[in-house]
N, CA, C and O atoms as a printed pandas DataFrame, in Angstrom:
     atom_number atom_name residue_name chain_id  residue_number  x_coord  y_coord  z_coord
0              1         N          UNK        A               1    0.804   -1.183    0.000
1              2        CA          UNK        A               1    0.000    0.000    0.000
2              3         C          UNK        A               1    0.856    1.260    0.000
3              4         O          UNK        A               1    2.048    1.307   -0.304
4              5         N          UNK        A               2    0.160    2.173    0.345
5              6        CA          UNK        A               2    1.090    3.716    0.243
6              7         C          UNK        A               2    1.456    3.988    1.747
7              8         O          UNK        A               2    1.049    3.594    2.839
8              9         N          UNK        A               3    2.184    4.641    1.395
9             10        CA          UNK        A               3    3.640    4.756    2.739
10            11         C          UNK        A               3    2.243    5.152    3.910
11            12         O          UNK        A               3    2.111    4.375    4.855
12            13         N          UNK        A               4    1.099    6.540    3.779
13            14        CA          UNK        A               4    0.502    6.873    4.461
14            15         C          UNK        A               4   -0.783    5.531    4.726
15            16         O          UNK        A               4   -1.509    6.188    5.473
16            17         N          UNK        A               5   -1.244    4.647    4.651
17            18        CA          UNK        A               5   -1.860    3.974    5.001
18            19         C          UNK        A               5   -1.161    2.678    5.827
19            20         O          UNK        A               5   -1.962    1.844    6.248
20            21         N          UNK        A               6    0.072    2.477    6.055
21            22        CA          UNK        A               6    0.681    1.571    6.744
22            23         C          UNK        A               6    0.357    1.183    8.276
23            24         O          UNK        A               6    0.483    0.054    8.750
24            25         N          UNK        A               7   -0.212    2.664    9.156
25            26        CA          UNK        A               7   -0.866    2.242   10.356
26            27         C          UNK        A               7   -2.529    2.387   10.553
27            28         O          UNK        A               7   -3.068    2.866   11.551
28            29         N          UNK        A               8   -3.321    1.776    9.176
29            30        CA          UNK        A               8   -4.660    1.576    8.623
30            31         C          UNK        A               8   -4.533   -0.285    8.927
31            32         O          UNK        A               8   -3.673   -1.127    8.671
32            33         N          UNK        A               9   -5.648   -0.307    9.480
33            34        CA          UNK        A               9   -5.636   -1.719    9.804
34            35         C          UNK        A               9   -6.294   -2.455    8.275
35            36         O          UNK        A               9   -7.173   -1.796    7.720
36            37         N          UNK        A              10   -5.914   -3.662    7.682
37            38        CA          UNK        A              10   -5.573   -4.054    6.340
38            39         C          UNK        A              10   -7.235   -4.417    5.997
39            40         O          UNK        A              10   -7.761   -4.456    4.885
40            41         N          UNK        A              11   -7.953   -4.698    7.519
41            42        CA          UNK        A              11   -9.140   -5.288    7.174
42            43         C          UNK        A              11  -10.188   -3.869    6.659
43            44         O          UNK        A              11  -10.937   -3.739    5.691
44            45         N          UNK        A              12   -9.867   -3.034    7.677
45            46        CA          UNK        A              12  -10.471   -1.748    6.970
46            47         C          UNK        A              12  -10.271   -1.207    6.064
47            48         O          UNK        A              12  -10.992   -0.314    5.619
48            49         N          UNK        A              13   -9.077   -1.678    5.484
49            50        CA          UNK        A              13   -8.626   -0.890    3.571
50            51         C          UNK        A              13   -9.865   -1.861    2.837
51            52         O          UNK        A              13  -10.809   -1.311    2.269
52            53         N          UNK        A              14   -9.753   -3.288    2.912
53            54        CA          UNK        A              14  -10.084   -4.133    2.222
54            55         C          UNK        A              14  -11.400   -3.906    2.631
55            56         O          UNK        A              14  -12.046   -4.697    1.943
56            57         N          UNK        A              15  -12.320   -3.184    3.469
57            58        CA          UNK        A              15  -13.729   -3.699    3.567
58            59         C          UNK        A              15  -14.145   -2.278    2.750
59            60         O          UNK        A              15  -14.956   -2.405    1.833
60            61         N          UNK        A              16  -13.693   -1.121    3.007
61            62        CA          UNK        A              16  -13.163    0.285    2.480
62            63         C          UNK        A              16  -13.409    0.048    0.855
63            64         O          UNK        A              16  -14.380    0.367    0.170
64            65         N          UNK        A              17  -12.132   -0.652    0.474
65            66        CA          UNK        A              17  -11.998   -0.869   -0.985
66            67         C          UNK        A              17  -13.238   -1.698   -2.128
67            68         O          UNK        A              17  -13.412   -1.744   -3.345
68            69         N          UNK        A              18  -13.960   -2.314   -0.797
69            70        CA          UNK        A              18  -14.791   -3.333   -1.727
70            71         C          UNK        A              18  -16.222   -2.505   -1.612
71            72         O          UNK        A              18  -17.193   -2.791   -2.312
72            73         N          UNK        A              19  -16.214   -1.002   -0.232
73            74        CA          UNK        A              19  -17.760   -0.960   -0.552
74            75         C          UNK        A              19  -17.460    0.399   -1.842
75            76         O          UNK        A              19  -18.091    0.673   -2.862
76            77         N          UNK        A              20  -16.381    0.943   -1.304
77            78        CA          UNK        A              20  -16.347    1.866   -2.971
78            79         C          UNK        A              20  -16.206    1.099   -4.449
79            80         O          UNK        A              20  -16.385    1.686   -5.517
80            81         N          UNK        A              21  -15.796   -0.550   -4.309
81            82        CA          UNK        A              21  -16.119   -0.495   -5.674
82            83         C          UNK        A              21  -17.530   -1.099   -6.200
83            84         O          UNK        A              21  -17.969   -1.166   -7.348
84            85         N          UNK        A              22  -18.305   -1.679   -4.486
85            86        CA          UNK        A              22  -19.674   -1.945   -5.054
86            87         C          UNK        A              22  -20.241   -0.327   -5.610
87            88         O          UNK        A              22  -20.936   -0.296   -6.625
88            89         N          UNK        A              23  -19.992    0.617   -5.085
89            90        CA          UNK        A              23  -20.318    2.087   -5.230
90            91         C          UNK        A              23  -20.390    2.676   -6.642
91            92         O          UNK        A              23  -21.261    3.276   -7.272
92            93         N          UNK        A              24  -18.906    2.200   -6.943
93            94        CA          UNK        A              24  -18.738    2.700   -8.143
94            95         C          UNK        A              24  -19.537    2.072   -9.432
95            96         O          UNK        A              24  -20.158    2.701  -10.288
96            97         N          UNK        A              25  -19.315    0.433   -9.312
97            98        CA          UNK        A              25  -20.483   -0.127  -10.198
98            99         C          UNK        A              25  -21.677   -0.172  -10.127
99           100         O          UNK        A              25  -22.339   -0.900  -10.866
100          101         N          UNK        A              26  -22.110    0.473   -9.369
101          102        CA          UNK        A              26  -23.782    1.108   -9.167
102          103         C          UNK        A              26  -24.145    2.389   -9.819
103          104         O          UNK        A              26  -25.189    2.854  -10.278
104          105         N          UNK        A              27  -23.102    2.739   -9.718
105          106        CA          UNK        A              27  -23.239    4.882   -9.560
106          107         C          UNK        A              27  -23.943    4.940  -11.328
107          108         O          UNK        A              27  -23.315    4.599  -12.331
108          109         N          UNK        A              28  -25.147    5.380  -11.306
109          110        CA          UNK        A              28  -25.661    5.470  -12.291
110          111         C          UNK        A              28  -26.420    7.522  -12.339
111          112         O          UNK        A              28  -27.174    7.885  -13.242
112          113         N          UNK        A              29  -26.113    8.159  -11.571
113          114        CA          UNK        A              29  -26.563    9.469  -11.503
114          115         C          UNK        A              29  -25.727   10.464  -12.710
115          116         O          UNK        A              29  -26.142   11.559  -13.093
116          117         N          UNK        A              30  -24.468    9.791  -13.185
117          118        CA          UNK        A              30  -24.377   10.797  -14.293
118          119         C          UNK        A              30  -22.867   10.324  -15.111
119          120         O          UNK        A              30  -22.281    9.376  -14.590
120          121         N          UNK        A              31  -22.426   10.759  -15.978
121          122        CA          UNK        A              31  -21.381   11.149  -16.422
122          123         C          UNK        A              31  -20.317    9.994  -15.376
123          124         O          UNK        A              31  -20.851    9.561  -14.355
124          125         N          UNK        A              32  -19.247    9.671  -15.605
125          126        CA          UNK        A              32  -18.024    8.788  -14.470
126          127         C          UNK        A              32  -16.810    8.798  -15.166
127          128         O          UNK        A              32  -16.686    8.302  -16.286
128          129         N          UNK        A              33  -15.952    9.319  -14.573
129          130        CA          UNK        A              33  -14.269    9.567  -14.893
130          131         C          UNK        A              33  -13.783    8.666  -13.770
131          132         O          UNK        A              33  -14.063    8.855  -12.586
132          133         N          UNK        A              34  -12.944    7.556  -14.286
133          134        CA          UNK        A              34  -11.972    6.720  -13.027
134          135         C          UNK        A              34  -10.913    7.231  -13.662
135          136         O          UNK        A              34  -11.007    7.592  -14.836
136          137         N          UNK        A              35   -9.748    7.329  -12.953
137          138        CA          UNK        A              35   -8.590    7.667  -12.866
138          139         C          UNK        A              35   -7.954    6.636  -12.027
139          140         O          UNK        A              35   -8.201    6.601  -10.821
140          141         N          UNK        A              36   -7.135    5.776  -12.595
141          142        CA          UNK        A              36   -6.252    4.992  -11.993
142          143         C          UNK        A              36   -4.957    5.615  -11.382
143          144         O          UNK        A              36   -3.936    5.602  -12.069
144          145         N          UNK        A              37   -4.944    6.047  -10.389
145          146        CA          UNK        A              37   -3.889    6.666   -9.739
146          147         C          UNK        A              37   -2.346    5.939   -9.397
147          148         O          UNK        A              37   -1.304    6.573   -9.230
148          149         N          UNK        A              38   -2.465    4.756   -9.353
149          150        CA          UNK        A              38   -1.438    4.230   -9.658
150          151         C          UNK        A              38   -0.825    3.437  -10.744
151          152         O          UNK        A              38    0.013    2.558  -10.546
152          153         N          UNK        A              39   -1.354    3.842  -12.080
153          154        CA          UNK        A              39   -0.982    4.039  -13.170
154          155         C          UNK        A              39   -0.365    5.633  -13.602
155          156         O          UNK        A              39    0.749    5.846  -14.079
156          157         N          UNK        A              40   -1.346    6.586  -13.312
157          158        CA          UNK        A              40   -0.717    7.884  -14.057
158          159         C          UNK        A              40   -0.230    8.723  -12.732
159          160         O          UNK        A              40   -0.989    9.147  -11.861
160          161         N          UNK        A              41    1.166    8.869  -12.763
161          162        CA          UNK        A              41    2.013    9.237  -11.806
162          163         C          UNK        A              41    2.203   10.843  -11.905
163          164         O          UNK        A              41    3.156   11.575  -11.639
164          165         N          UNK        A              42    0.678   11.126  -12.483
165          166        CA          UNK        A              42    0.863   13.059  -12.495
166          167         C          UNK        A              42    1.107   13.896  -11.639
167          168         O          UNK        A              42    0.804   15.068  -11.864
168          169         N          UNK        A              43    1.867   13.439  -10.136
169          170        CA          UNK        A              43    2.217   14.503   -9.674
170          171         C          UNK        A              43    3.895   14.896  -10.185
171          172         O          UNK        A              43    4.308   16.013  -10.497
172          173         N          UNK        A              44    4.648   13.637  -10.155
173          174        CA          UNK        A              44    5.860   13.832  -11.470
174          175         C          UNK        A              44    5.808   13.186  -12.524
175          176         O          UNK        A              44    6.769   12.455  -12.763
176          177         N          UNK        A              45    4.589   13.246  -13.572
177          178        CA          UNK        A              45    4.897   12.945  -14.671
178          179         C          UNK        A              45    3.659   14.200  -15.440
179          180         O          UNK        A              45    2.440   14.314  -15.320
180          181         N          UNK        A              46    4.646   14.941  -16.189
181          182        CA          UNK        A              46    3.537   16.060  -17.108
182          183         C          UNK        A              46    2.869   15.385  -18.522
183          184         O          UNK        A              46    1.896   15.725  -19.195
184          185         N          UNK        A              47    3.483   14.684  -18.607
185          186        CA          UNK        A              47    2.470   14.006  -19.875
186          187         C          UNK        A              47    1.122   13.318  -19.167
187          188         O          UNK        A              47   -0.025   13.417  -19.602
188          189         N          UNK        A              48    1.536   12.606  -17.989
189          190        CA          UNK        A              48    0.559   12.013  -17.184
190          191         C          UNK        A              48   -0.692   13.012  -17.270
191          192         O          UNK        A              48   -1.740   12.771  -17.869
192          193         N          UNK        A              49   -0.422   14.032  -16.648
193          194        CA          UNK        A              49   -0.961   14.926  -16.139
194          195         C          UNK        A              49   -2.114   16.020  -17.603
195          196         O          UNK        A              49   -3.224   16.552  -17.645
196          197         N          UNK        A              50   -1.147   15.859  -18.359
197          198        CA          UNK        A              50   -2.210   16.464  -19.290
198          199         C          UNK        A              50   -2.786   15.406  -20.252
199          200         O          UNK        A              50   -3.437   15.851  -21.197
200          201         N          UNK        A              51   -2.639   14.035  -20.147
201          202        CA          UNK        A              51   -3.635   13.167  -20.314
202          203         C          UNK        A              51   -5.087   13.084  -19.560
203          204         O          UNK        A              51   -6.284   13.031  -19.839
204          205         N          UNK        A              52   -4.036   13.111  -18.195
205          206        CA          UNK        A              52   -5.528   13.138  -17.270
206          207         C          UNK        A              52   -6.777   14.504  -17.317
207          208         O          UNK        A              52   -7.990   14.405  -17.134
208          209         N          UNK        A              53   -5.874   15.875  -17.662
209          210        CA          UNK        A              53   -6.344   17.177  -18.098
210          211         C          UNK        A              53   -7.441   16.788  -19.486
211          212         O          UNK        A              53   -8.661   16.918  -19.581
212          213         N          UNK        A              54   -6.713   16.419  -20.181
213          214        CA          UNK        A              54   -7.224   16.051  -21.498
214          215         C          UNK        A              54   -9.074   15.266  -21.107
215          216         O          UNK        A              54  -10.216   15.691  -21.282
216          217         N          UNK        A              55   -8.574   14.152  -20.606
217          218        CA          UNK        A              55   -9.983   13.542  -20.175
218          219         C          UNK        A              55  -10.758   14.082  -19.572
219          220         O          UNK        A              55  -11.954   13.897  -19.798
220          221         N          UNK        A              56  -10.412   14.754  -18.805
221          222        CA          UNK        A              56  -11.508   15.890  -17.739
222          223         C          UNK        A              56  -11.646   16.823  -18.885
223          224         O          UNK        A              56  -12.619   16.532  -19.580
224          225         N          UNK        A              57  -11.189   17.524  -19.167
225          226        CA          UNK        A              57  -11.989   18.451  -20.611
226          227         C          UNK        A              57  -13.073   17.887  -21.509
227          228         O          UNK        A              57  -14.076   18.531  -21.820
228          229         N          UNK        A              58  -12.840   16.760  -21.874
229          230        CA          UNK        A              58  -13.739   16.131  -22.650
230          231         C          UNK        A              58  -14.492   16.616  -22.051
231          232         O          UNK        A              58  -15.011   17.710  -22.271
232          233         N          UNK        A              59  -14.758   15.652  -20.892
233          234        CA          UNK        A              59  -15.657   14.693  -20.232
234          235         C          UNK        A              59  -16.567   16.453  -19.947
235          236         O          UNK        A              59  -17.691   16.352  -20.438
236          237         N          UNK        A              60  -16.415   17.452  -19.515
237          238        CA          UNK        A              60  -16.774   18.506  -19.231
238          239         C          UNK        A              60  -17.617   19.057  -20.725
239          240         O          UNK        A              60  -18.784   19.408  -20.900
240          241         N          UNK        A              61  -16.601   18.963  -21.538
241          242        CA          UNK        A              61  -16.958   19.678  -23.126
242          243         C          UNK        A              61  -18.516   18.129  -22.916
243          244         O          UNK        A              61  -19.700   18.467  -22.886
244          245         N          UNK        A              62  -18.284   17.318  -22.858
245          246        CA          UNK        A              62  -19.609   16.401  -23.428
246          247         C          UNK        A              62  -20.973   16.768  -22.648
247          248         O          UNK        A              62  -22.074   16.241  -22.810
248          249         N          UNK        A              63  -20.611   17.836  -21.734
249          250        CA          UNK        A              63  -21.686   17.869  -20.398
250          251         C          UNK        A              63  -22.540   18.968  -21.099
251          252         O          UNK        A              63  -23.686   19.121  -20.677
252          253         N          UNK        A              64  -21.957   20.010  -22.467
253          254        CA          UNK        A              64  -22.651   21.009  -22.297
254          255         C          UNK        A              64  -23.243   21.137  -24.105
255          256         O          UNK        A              64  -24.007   22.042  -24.441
């Protein structure tokens, strides 16, 4: 896991992790951007970062 969750007890990540992803495959109220955060390393990577820019523009430009 990430350096800041190390004194998170493992059962609460894992019970944590499974009700946000029942969450997420439910979420039917609008529009949904996932961002895999440990794939695109945009706090030092700028291409990362204006990929991820890129998708949020769309996703905004498709709203209106």
């Amino acid at each position: 896991g990430r350096e800041y969750e190390e004194n998170i007890r493992l059962d609460y990540l894992k019970r944590l992790n499974d009700y946000y992803n029942k969450w997420i495959e439910n979420y039917r109220e609008g529009p949904l951007l996932v961002i895999d955060v440990d794939k695109n390393k945009f706090p030092e990577n700028e291409e990362h970062l204006g990929d991820i820019i890129s998708k949020i523009d769309a996703q905004i430009y498709g709203l209106f």
